[in-house]
C-alpha positions as CSV (number, residue, x, y, z in Angstrom):
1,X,-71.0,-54.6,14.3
2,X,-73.4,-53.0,17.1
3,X,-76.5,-51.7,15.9
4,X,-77.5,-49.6,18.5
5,X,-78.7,-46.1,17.9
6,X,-79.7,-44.8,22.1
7,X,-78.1,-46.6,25.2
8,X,-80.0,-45.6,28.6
9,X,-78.7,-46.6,31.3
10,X,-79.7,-46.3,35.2
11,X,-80.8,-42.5,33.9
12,X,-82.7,-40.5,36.5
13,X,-83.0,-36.4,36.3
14,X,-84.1,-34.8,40.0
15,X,-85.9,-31.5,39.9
16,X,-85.9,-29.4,42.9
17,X,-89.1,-27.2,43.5
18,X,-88.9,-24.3,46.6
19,X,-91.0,-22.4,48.2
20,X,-92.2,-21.6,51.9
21,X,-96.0,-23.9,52.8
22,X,-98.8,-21.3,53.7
23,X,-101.7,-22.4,55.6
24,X,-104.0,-20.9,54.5
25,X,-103.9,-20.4,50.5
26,X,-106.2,-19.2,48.4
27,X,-107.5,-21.0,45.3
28,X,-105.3,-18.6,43.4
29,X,-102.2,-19.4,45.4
30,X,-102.9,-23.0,45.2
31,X,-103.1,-23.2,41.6
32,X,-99.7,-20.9,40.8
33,X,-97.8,-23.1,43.6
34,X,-97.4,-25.3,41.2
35,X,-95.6,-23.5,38.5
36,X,-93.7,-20.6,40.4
37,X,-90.7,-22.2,40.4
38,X,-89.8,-21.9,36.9
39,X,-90.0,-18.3,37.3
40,X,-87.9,-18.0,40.7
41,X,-84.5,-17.1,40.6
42,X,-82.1,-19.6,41.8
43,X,-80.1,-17.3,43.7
44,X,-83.4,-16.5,45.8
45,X,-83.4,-17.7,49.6
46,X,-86.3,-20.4,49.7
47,X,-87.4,-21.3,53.4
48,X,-89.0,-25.2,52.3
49,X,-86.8,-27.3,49.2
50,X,-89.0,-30.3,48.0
51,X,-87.4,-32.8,45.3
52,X,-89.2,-35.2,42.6
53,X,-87.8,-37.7,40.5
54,X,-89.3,-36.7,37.1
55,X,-87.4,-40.3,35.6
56,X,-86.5,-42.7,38.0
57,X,-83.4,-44.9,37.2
58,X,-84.4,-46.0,33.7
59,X,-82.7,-48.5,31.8
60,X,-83.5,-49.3,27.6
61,X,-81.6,-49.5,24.3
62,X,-83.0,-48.8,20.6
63,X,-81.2,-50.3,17.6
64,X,-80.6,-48.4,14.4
65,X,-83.8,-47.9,12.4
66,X,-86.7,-48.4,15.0
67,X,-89.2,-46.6,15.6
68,X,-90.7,-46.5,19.2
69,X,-92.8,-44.5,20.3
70,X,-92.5,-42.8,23.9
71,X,-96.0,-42.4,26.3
72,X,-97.4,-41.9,29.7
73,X,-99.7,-39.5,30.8
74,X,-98.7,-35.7,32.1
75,X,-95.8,-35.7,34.4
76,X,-94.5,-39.7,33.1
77,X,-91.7,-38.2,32.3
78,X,-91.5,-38.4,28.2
79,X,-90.5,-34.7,27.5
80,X,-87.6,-34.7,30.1
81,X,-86.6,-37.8,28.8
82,X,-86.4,-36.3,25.2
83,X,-85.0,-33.2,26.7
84,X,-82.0,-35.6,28.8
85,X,-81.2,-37.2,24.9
86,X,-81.4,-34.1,22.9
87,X,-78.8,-32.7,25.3
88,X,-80.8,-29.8,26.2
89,X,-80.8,-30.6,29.7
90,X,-78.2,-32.9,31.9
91,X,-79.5,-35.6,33.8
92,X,-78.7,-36.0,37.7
93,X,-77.2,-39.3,38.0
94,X,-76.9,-42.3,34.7
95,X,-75.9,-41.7,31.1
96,X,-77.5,-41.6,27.8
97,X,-75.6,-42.5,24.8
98,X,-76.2,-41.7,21.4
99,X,-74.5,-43.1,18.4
100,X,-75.3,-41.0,15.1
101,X,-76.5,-37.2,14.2
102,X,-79.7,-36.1,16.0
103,X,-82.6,-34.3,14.9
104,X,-84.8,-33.2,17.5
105,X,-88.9,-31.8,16.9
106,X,-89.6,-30.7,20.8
107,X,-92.4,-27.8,21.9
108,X,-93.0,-25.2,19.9
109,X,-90.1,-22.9,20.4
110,X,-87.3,-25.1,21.0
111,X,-84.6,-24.9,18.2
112,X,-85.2,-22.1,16.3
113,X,-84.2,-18.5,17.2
114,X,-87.4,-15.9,16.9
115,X,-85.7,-13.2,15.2
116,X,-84.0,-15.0,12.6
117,X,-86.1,-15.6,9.4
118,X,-87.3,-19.0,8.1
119,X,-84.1,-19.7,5.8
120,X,-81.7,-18.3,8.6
121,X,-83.2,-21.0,10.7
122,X,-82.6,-23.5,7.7
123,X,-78.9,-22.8,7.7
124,X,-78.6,-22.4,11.8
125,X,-80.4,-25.6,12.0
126,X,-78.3,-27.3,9.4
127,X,-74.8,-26.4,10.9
128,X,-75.5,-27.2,14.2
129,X,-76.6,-31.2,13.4
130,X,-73.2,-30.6,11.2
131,X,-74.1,-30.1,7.9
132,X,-72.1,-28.1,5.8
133,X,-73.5,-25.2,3.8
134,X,-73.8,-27.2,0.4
135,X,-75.7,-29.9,2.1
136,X,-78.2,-27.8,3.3
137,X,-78.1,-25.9,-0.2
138,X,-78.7,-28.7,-2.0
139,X,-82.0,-29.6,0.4
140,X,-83.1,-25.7,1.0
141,X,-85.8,-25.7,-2.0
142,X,-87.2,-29.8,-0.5
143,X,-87.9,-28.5,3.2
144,X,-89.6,-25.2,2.2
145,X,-91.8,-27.4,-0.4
146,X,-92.7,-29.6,2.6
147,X,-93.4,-27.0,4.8
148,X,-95.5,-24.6,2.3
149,X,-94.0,-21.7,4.0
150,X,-92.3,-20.2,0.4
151,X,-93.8,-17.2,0.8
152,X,-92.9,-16.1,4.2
153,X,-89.4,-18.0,4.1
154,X,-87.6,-14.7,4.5
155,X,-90.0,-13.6,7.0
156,X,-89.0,-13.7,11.3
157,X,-90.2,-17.1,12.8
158,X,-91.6,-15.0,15.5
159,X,-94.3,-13.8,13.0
160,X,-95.1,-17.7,12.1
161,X,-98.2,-18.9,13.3
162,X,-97.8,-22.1,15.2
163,X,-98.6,-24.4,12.2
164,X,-96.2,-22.6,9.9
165,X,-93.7,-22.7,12.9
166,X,-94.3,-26.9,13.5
167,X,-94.3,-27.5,9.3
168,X,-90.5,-26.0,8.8
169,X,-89.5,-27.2,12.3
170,X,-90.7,-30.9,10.9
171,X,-89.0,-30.2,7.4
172,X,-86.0,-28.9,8.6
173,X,-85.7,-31.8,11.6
174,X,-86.3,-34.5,8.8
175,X,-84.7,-33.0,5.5
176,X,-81.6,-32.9,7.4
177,X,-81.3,-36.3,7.2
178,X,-80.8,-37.2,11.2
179,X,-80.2,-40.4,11.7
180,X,-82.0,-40.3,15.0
181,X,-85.2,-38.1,15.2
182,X,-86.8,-37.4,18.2
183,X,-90.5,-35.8,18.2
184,X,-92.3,-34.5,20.8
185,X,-95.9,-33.9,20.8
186,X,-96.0,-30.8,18.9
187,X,-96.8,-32.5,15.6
188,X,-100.4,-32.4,17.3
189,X,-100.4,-28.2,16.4
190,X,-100.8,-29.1,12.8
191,X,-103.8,-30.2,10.6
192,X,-104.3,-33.7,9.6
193,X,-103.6,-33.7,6.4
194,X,-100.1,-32.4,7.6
195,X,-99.5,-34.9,10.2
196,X,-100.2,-37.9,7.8
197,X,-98.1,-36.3,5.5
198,X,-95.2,-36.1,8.7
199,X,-96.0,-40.2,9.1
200,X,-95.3,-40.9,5.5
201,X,-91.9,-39.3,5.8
202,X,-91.0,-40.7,8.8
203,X,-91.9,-44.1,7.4
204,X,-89.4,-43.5,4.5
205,X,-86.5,-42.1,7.3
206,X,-86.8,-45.7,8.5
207,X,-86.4,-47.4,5.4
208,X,-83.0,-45.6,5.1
209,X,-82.7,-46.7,8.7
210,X,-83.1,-43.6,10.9
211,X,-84.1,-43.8,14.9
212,X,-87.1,-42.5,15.6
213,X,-88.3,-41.5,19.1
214,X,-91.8,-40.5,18.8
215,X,-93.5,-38.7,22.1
216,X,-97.0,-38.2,21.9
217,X,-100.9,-38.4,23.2
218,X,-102.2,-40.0,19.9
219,X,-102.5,-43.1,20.3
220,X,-104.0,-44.0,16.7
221,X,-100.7,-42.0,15.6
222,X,-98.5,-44.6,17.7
223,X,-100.1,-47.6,16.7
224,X,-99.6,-46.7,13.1
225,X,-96.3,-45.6,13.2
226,X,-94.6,-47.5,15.8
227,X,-93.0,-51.1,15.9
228,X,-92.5,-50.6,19.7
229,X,-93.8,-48.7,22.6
230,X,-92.4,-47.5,25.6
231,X,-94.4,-46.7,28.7
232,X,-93.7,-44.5,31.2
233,X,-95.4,-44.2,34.6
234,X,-94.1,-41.6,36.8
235,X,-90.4,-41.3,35.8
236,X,-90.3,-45.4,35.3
237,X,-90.5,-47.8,32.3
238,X,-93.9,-49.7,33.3
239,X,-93.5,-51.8,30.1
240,X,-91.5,-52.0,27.1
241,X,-93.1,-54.0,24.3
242,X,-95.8,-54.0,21.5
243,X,-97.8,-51.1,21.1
244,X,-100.6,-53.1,21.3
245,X,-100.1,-54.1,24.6
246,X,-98.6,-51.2,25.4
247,X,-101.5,-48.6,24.4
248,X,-104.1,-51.1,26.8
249,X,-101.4,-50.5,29.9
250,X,-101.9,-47.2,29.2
251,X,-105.6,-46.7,29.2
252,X,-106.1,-48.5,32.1
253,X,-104.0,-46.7,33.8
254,X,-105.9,-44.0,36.2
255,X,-106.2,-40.6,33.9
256,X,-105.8,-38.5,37.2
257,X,-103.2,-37.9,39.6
258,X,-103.1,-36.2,43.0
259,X,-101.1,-32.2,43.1
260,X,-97.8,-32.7,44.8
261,X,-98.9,-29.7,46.9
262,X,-102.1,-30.9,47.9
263,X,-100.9,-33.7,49.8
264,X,-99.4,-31.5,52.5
265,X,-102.9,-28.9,52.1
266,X,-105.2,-32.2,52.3
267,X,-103.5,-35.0,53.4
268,X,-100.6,-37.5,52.5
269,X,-103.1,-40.1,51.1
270,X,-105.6,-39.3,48.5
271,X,-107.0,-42.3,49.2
272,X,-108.3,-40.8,52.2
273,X,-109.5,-37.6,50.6
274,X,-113.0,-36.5,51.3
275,X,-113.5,-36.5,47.4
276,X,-111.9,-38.2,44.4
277,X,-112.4,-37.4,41.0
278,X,-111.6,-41.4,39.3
279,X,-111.5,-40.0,35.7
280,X,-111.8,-37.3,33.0
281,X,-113.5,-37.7,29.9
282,X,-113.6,-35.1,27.1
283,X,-115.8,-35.0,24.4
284,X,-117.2,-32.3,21.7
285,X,-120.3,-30.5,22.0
286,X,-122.4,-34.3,20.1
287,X,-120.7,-36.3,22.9
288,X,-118.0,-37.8,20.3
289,X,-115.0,-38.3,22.8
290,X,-112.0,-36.6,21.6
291,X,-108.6,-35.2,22.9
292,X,-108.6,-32.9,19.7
293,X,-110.5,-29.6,19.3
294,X,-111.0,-26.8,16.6
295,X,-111.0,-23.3,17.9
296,X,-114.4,-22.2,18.1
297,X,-115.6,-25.8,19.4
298,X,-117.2,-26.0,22.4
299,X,-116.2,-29.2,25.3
300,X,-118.0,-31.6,27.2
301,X,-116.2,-33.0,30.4
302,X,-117.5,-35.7,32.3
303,X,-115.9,-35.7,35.9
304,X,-116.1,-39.4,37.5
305,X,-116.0,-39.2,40.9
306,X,-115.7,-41.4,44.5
307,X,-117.0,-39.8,47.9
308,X,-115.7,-41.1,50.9
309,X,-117.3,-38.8,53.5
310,X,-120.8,-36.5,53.5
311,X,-119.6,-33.0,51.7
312,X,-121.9,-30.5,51.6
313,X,-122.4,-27.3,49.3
314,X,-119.2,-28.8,47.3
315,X,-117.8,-26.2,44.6
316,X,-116.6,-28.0,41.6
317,X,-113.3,-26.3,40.0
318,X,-112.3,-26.9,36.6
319,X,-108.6,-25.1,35.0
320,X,-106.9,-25.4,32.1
321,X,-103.1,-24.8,32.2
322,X,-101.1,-24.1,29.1
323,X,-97.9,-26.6,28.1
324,X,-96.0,-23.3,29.1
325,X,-97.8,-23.6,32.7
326,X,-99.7,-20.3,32.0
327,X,-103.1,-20.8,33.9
328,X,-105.9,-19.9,30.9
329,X,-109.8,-20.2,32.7
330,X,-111.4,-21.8,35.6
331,X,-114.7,-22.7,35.8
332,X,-117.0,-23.7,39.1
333,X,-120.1,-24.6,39.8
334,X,-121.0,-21.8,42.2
335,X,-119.7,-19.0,39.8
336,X,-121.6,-20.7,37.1
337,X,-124.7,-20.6,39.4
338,X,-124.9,-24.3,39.3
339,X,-125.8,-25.6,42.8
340,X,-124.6,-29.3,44.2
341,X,-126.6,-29.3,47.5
342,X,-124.9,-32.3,48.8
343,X,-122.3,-35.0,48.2
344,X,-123.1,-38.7,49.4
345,X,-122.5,-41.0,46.9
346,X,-120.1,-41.9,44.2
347,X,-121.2,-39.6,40.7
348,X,-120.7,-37.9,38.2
349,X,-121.0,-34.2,37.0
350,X,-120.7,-32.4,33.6
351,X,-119.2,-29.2,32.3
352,X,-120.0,-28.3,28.8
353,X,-117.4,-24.8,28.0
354,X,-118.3,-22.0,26.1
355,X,-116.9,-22.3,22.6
356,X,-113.1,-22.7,22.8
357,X,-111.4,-19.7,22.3
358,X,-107.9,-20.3,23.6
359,X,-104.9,-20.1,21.5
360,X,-103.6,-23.2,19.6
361,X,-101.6,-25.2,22.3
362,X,-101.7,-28.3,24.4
363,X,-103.7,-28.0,27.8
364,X,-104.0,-30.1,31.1
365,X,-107.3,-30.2,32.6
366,X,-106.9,-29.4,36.3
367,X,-109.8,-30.1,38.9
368,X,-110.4,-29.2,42.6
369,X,-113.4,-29.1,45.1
370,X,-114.1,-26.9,47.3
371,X,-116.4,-25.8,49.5
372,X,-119.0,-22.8,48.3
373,X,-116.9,-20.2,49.7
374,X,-113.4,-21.1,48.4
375,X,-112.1,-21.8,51.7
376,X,-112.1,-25.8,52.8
377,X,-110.4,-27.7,50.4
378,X,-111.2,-31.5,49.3
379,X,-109.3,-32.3,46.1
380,X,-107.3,-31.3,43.6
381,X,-106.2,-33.2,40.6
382,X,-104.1,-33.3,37.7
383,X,-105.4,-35.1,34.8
384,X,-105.8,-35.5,30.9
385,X,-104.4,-33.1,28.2
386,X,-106.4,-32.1,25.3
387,X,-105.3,-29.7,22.1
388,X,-106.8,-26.4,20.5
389,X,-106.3,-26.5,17.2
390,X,-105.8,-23.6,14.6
391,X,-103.6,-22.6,11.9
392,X,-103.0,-19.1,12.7
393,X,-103.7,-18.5,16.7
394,X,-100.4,-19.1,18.3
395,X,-99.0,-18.0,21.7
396,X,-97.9,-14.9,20.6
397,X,-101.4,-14.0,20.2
398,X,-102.0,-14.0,24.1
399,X,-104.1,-16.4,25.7
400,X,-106.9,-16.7,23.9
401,X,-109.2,-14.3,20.7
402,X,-112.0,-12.5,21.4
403,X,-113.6,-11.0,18.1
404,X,-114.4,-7.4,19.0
405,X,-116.0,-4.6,17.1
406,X,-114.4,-1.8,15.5
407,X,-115.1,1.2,14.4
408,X,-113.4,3.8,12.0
409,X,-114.4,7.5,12.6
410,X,-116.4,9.0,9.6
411,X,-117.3,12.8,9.6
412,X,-120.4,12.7,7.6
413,X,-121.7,9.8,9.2
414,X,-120.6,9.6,12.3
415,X,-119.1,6.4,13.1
416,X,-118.6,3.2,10.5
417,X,-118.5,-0.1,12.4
418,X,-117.8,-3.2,11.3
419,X,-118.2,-6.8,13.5
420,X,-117.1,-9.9,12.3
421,X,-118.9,-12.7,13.7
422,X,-119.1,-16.7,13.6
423,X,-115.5,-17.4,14.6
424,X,-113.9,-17.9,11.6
425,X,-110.5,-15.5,11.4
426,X,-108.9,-14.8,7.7
């Protein structure tokens, strides 16, 4: 009897960006060319159409009860992948097979319907993997224990912050009894203590012999949990093997990858860019590296980089863009009044943030330089992802929380304020 839960075969999924190629962009330009497509309309007349491969005729097969873990750094390919087998999206050319009923744990948001409450969701969730309503009755009471969301189980998901949302997503994915389960990196929203508890259960899924697909940036995480690791390297299977082996393919790999745009603004070969940045390192505020951060905590990133010809006054730019693509700070040397007379020589430079205010979300860290007066451009670079961590600050709060001051008008003593400080929220 075959034993094989996924069949890929030759599977390849082509995304088309357009757009018209402006000579002379500014920084801002630059930086939203590369996410204004998911806004456009398709119907919209586009004078330029340029085409990547996000995977690249990939071929692999996962017997029942396995679980393997999925990685590669941003833009490998690992979400469209899951994406292509949760049938949320179709691929271009190849098929994916799957044999058995699947749960699927994507980005926050995926799955669940905002205005429906927590045990709507339950019941929507349950009947569209197939379950009948007395399944999902007999499990309701289990996957709201697991979640600890009891008390707001009749509340609107919208309302959830983005732990409470990732707990009952989890719960429901995995109480449902799929037989494949496919998790994408959002586990890394929750607390520790939550995300061990998401490993135990997924190690007792696999003793009843569940699939599970497991996408993420953790590589303690994989190791622990996985018997096998696939690697993807933009849109290909670089290896498929031991997560030993391939967790050390991965780190070698380089961390940082040319924009698609800037090879038409600076040249076709990076290589032959005036400036290189070679790496990204992020640590905490005591130099402990770290891809992990509370709110409140400030960063430390450590920019490696290679200089091929004499740049003077450069402007280092540093951005962090949301999963969602939404473009959350920038900082630069000369805005920061930090002045780099001269580049020369291969280095290094140092950014250490203000405390980290953004929302709870995954970012990429994106990197250009400039010259002083945002006009000549040198590089620009896409590399590691890092997290914001925090039970309550989700993207419905914005971008990121600012505590203010408030006051609350009193006639016989003028005004009564009241300012919270040291970053902790209720």
């Amino acid at each position: 009897m075959d034993s094989t839960a996924i069949r890929v075969e030759n599977l390849s999924k082509q995304y088309w960006i357009a757009g018209a190629t402006r000579r002379n962009d500014t920084f801002c330009d630059q930086l939203t060319d590369t996410i204004k497509f998911i806004c456009r309309r398709k119907d919209r007349p586009s004078k330029e159409k340029t085409s990547f491969l996000a995977l690249n005729d990939i071929s692999f097969s996962i017997d029942q009860g396995q679980i393997v873990g999925i990685i590669g750094h941003n833009g490998a390919g690992k979400s469209t992948l899951l994406k292509i087998l949760s049938q949320i999206t179709a691929p271009t050319s190849g098929r994916a097979e799957i044999f058995g009923r699947v749960g699927s744990l994507l980005e926050v948001g995926t799955g669940f319907h905002p205005e429906l409450t927590g045990r709507e969701n339950i019941y929507l969730n349950g009947a569209i993997i197939g379950m009948t309503r007395e399944e999902i009755n007999h499990k309701f009471d289990a996957i709201v224990d697991f979640a600890e969301v009891d008390k707001f189980i009749d509340t609107p998901v919208k309302h959830y912050s983005s732990g409470m949302y990732v707990r009952l997503a989890f719960a429901v994915s995995a109480h449902l009894k799929p037989e494949i389960l496919m998790i994408d990196e959002v586990l890394s929203v929750g607390d520790l203590q939550f995300q061990r508890k998401c490993m135990a259960y997924a190690e007792e899924l696999r003793k009843n012999n569940s699939t599970i697909l497991f996408v993420s940036h953790n590589m303690f995480a994989v190791k622990s949990m996985c018997s096998r690791v696939i690697l993807l390297s933009q849109g290909k299977i670089s290896f498929d093997g031991s997560p030993v082996d391939a967790i050390e393919m991965y780190e070698k790999e380089s961390k940082v990858s040319a924009m698609p745009w800037a090879l038409n603004a600076i040249g076709a070969d990076p290589s032959q860019w005036d400036v290189y940045v070679e790496d990204i390192e992020t640590y905490n505020e005591n130099g402990q590296q770290l891809c992990m951060f509370n709110y409140g905590e400030r960063m430390r990133i450590r920019l490696k980089f290679s200089v091929r010809r004499t740049v003077v006054n450069p402007n280092f730019l540093i951005s962090f863009i949301r999963s969602d693509e939404v473009a959350c700070c920038n900082y630069n040397t000369v805005m920061d009044g930090f002045t780099v007379p001269i580049l020369e020589t291969d280095g290094s430079i140092e950014l250490l943030t203000p405390p980290l205010n953004l929302v709870s979300e995954s970012y990429s860290i994106y990197v250009l330089v400039r010259d002083a007066k945002f006009e000549h451009l040198y590089c620009a670079q896409v590399g590691k992802s890092f997290h914001v961590r925090h039970d309550l600050l989700n993207t419905h709060f914005g971008v990121f929380h600012e505590q203010g001051e408030w006051f609350m008008p009193n006639e016989a003593a003028g005004y009564q304020s009241c300012n919270f400080t040291g970053g902790q929220l209720p």
